[in-house]
LOVO-438027 format. One record per residue: residue number from 1; residue in three letters; x, y negated, z of N, C-alpha, C, O in turn. Coordinates in Angstrom, 1 decimal. Each point is the difference from the previous one (the first is absolute). Example, Ala and Ser with C-alpha at 12.3 -4.5 7.8 and 13.67 -1.06 7.14 Angstrom:
<sites>
+-----+-----+--------+--------+--------+--------+--------+--------+--------+--------+--------+--------+--------+--------+
:   i :  aa :     nX :     nY :     nZ :    caX :    caY :    caZ :     cX :     cY :     cZ :     oX :     oY :     oZ :
+-----+-----+--------+--------+--------+--------+--------+--------+--------+--------+--------+--------+--------+--------+
:   1 : ala :   13.2 :    5.7 :    7.8 :   -0.9 :   -1.2 :    0.0 :    0.9 :   -1.2 :    0.0 :    1.0 :    0.0 :    0.7 :
:   2 : ser :   -1.4 :   -1.1 :   -1.4 :    0.9 :   -1.1 :    0.0 :   -0.8 :   -1.1 :    0.8 :    0.5 :   -1.1 :    0.1 :
+-----+-----+--------+--------+--------+--------+--------+--------+--------+--------+--------+--------+--------+--------+
</sites>
This chain:
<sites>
+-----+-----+--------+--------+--------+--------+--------+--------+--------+--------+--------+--------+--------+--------+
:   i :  aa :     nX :     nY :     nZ :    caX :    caY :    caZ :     cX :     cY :     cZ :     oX :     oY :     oZ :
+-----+-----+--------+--------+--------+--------+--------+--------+--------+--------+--------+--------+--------+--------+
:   1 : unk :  134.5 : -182.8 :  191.1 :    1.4 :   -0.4 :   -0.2 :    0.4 :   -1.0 :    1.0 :    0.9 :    0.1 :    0.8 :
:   2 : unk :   -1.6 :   -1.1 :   -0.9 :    0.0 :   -1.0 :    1.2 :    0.1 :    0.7 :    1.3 :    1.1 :    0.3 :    0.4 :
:   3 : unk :   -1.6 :   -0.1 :    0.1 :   -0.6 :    1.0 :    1.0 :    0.9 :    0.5 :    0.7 :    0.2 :   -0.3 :    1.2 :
:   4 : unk :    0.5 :    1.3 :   -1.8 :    1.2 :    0.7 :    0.4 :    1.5 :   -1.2 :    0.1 :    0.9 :    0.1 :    0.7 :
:   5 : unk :   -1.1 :   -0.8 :   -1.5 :    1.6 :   -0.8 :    0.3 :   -0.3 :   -0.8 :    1.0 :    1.0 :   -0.8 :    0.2 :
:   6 : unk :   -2.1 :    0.6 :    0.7 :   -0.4 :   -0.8 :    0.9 :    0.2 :    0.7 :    1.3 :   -0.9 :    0.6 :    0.5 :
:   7 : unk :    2.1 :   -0.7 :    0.1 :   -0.2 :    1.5 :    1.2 :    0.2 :   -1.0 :    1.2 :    0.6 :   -1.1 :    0.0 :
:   8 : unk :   -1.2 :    1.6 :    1.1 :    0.3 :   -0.7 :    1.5 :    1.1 :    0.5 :    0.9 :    0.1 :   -0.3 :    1.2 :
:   9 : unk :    0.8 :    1.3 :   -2.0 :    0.9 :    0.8 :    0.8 :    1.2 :   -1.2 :    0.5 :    0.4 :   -1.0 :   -0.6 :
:  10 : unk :    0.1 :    1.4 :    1.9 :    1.2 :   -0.9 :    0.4 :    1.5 :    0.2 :   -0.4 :    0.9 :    0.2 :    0.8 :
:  11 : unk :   -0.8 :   -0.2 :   -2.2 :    1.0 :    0.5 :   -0.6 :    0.6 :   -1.0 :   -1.1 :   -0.9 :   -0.8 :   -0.4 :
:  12 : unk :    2.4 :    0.7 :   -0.2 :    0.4 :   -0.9 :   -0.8 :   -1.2 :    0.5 :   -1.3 :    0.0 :   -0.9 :   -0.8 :
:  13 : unk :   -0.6 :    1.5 :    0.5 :   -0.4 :   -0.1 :   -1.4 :   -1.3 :    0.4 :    0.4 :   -0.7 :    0.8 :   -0.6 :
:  14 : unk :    0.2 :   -1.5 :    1.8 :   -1.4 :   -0.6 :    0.3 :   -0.2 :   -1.4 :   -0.6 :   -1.0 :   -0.3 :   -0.5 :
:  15 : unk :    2.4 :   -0.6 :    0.4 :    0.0 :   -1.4 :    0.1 :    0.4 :    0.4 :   -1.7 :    0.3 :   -1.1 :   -0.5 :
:  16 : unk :   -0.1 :    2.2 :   -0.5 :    0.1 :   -0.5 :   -1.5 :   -1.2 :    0.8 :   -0.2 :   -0.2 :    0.2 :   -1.2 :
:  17 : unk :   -0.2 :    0.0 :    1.6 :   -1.8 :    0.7 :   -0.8 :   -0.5 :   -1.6 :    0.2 :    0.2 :   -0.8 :   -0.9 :
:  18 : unk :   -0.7 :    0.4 :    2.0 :   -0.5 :   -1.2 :   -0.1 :    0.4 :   -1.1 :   -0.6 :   -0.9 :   -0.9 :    0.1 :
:  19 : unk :    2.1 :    0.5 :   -0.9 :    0.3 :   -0.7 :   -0.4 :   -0.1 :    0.5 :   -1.4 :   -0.3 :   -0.8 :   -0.9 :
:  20 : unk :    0.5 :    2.4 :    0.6 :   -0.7 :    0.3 :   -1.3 :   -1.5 :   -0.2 :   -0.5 :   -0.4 :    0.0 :   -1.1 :
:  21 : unk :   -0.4 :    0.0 :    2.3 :   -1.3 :    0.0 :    0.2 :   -0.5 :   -1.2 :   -0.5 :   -0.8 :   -0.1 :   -0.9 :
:  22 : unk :    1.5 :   -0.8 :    1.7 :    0.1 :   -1.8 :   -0.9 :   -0.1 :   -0.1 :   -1.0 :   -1.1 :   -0.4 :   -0.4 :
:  23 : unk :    2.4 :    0.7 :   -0.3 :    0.0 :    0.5 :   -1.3 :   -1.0 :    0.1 :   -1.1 :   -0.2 :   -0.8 :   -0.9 :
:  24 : unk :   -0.3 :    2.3 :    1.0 :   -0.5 :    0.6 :   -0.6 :   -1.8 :   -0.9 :    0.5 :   -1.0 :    0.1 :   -0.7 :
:  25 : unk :    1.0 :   -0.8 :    1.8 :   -1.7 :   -0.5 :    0.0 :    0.3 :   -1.4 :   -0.9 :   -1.1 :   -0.5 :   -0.4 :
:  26 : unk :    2.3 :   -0.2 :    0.1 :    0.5 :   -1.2 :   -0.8 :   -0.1 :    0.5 :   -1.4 :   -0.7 :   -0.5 :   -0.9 :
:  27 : unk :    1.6 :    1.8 :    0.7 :   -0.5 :    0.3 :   -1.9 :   -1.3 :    0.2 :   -0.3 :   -0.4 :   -0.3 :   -1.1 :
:  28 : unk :   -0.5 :    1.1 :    2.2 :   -1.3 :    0.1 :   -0.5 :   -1.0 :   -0.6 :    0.6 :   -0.8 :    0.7 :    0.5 :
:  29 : unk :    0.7 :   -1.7 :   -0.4 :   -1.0 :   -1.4 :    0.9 :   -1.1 :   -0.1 :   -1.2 :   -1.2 :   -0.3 :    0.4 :
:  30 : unk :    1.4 :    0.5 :   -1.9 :   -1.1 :   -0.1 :   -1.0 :   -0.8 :    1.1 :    0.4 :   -1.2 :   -0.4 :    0.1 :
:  31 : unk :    1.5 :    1.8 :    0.1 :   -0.9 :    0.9 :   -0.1 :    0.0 :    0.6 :    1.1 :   -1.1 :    0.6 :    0.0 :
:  32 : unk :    1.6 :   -0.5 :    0.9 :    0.1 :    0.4 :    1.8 :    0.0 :   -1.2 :    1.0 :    0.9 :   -0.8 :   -0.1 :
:  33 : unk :   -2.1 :    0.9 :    1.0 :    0.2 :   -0.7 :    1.0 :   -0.1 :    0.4 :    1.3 :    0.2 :    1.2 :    0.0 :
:  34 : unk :   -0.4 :   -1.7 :    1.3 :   -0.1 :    0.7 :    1.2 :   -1.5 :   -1.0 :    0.3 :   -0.5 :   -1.1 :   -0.2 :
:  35 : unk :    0.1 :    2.1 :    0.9 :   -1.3 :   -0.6 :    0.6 :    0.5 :   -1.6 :    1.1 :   -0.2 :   -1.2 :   -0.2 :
:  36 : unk :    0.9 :    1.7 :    1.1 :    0.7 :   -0.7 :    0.9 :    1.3 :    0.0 :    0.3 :    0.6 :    1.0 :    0.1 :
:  37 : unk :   -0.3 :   -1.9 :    0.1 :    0.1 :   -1.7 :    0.3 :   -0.7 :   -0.6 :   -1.2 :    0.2 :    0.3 :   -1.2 :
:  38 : unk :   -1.1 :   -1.4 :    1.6 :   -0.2 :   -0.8 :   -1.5 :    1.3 :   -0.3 :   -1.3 :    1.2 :    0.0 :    0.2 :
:  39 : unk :   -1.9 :   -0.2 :   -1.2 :    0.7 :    0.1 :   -1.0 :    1.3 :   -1.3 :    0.1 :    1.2 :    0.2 :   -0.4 :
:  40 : unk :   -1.7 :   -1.5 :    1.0 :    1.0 :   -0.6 :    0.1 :    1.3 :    0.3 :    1.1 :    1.1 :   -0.4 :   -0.2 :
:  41 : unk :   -1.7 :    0.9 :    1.2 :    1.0 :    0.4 :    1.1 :    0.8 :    1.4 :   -1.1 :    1.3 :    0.0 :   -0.1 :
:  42 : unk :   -1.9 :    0.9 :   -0.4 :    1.4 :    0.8 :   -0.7 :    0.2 :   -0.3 :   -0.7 :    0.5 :    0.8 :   -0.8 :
:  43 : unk :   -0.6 :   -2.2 :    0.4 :    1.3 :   -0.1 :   -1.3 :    1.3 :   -1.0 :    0.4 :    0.9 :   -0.4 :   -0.7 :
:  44 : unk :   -1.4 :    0.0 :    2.5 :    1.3 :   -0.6 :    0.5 :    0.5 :    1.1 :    1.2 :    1.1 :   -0.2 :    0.4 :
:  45 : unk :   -1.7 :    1.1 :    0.0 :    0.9 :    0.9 :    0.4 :    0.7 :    1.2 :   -1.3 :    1.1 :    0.4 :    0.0 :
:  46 : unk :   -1.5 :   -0.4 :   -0.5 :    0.6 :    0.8 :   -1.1 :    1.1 :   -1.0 :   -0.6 :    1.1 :    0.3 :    0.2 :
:  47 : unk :   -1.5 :   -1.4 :   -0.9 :    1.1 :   -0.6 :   -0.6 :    1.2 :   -0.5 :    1.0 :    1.0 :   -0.5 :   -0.4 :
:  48 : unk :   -1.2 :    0.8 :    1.8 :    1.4 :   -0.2 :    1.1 :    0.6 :    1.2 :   -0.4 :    0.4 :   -0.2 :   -1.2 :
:  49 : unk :   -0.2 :    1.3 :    1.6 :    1.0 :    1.0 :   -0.2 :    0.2 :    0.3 :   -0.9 :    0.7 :    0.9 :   -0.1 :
:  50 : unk :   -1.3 :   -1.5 :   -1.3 :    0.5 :    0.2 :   -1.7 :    1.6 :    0.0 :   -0.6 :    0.5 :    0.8 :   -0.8 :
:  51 : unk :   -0.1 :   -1.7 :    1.3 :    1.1 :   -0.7 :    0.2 :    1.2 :    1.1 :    0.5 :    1.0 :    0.4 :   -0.6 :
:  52 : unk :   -1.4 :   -0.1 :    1.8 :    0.9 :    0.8 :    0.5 :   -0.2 :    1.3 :   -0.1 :    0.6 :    0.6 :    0.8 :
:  53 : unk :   -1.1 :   -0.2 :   -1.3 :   -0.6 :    1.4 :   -0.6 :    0.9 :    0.4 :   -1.7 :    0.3 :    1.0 :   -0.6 :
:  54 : unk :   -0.2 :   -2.2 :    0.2 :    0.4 :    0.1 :   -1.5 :    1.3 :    0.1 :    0.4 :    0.5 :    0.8 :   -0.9 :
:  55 : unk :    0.5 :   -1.2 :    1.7 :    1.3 :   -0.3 :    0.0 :    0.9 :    1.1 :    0.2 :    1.2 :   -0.1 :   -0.2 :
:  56 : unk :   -1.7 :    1.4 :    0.7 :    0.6 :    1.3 :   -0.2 :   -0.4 :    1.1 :   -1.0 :    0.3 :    1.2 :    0.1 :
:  57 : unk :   -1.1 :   -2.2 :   -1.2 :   -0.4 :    1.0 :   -0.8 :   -1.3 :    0.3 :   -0.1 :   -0.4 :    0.3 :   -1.2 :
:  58 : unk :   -0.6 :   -0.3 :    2.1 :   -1.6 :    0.4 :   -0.3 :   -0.4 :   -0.8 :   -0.9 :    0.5 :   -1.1 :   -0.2 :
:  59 : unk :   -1.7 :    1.7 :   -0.5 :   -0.5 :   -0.7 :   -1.0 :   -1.8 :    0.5 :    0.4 :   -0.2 :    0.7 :    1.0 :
:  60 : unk :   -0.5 :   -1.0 :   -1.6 :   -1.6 :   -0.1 :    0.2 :   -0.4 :    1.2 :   -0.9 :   -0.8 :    0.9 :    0.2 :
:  61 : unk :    1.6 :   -1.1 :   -1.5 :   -0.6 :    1.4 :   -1.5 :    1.6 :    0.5 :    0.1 :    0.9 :   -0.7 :    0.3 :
:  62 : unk :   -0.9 :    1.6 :   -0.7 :    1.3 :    0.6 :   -0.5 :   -0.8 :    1.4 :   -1.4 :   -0.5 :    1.1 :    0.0 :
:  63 : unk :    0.9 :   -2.5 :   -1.4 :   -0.1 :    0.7 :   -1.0 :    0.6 :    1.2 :   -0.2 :   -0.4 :    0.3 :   -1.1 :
:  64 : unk :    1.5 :    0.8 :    1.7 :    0.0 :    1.4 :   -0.3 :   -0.5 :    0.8 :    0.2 :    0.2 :    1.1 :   -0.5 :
:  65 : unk :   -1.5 :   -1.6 :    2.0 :   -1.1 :    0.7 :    0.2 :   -1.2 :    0.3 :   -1.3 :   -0.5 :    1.1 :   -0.2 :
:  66 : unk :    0.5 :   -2.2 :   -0.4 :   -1.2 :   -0.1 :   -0.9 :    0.3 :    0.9 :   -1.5 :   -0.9 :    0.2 :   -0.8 :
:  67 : unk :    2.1 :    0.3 :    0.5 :   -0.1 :    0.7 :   -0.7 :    0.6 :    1.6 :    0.4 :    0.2 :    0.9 :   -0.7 :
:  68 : unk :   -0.2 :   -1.1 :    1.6 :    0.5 :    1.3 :    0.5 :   -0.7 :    0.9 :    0.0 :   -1.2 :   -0.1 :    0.5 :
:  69 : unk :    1.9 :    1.6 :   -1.3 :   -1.4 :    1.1 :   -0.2 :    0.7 :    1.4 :    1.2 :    1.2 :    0.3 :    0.4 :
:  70 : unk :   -2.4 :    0.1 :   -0.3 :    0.7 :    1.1 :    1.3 :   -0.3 :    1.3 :   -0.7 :   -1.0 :   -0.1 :   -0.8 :
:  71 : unk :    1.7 :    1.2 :    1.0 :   -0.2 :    1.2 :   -0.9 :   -1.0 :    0.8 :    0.6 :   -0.5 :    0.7 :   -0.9 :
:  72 : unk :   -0.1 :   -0.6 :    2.1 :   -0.9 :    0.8 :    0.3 :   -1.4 :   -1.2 :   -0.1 :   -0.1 :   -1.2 :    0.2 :
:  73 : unk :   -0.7 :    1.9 :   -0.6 :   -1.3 :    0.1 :   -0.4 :   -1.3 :    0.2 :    0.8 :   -0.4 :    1.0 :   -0.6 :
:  74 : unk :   -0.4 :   -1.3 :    1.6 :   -0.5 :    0.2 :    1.0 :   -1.6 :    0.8 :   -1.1 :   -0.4 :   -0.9 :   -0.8 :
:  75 : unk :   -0.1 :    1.7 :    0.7 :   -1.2 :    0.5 :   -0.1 :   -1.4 :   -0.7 :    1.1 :   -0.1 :    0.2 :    1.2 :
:  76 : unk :   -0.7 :   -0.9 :   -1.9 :   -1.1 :   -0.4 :    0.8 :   -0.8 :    1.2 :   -0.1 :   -0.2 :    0.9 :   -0.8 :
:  77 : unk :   -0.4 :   -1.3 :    2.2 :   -1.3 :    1.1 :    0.3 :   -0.9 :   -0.8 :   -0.6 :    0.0 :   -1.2 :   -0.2 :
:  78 : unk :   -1.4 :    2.6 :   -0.1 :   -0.7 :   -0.9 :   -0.9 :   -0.9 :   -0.7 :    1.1 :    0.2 :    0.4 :    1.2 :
:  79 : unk :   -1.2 :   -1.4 :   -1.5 :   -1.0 :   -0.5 :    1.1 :   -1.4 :    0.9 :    0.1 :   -0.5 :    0.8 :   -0.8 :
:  80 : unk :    0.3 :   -1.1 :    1.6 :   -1.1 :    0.7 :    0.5 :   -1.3 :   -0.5 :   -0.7 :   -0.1 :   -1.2 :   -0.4 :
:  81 : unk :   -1.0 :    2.2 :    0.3 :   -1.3 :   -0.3 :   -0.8 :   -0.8 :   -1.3 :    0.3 :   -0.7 :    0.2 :    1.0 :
:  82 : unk :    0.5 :   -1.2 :   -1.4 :   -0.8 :   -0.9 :    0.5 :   -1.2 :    0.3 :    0.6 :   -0.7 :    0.6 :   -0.8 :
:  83 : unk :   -0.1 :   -0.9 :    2.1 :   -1.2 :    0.3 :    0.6 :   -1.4 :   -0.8 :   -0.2 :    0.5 :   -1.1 :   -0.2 :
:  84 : unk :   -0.9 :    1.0 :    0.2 :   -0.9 :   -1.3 :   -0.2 :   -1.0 :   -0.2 :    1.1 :   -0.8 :   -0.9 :    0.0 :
+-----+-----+--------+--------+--------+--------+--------+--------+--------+--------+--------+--------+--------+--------+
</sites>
């Protein structure tokens, strides 16, 4: 999820992935981290663009995600036989 809102493209909504990116590594700092930059260098680059990330509206969780049900149904394939 991170991942993809993180893009290097030279475009205006290169510069709001990354600040959603912020974001979203600020709501989840308890249970997601990044290997690198050390822990204290991302939580002062991250907490710089927090600020201005919030001010058109981004947010880090957007609770209508979390209850949102989608009508199609994906079928898993089953796994394959364990080998020993």
């Amino acid at each position: 999820m991170v991942a993809g809102s993180l893009t290097c493209a030279p475009t205006p909504a290169a510069g709001r992935g990354l600040l959603q990116g912020a974001l979203i590594a600020r709501e989840f700092h308890d249970v997601h981290r990044l290997v690198r930059p050390p822990r204290p260098v991302q939580r002062l680059v991250f907490a710089t663009p927090a600020p201005v990330a919030r001010k058109p509206g981004l947010r880090g969780l957007y609770p209508e995600y979390l209850t949102r049900v989608t009508a199609t149904v994906d079928e898993l394939e089953p796994l394959p036989p364990f080998a020993v």
